[in-house]
N, C-alpha and C positions, 0 to 999 in steps of 0.2 A: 476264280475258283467256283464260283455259283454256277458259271458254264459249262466248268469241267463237271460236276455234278449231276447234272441230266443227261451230260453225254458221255461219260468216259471217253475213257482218251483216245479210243480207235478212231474214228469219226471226226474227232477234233480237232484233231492236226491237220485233216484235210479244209475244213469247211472256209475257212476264211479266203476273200482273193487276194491275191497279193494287190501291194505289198506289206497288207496284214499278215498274212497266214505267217512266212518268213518269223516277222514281230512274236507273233502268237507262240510259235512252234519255239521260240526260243525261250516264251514264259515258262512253256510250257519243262521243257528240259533243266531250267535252272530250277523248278519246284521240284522234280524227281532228284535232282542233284541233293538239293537241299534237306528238302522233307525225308524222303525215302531212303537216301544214301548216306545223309549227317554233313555229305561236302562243304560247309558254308563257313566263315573266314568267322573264326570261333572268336577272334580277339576286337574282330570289329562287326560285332551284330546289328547295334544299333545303325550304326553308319548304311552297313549294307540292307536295312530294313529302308529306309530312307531313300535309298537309292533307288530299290526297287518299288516301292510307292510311289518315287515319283514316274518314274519310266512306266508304270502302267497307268498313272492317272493322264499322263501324255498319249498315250496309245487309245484309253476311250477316250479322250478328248478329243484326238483323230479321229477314230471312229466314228462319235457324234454329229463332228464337222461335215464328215462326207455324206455321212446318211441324211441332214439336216441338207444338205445341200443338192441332193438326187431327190430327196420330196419334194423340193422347191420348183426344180426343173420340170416333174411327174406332172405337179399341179397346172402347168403353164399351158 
């Protein structure tokens, strides 16, 4: 969301390469689902807050991984 924040969402959908963007674009649709629209599974919040915390701490963790790993390369 800090990302979404400086860029709105035109822009953002695009920016990542796959096979983030894919990942991303789909955060990105479940927050409007949720947030915007109220869609989100009333009876299991907690569960689904959980789920998705962790499927985005996996996602920057990927993230991290590669970018940590294409510096490494840069540097050589």
């Amino acid at each position: 969301m800090t990302y979404l924040s400086t860029d709105r969402w035109g822009s953002a959908r695009k920016m990542p390469p796959e096979p983030y963007g894919s990942k991303f674009k789909d955060f990105i649709n479940i927050h409007i689902e949720y947030f915007y629209h109220g869609n989100y599974p009333k009876d299991e919040v907690k569960e689904e807050f959980d789920l998705w915390c962790r499927r985005v701490k996996e996602f920057i963790d990927e993230l991290e991984s590669e970018t940590m790993r294409k510096t490494r390369r840069l540097e050589r």
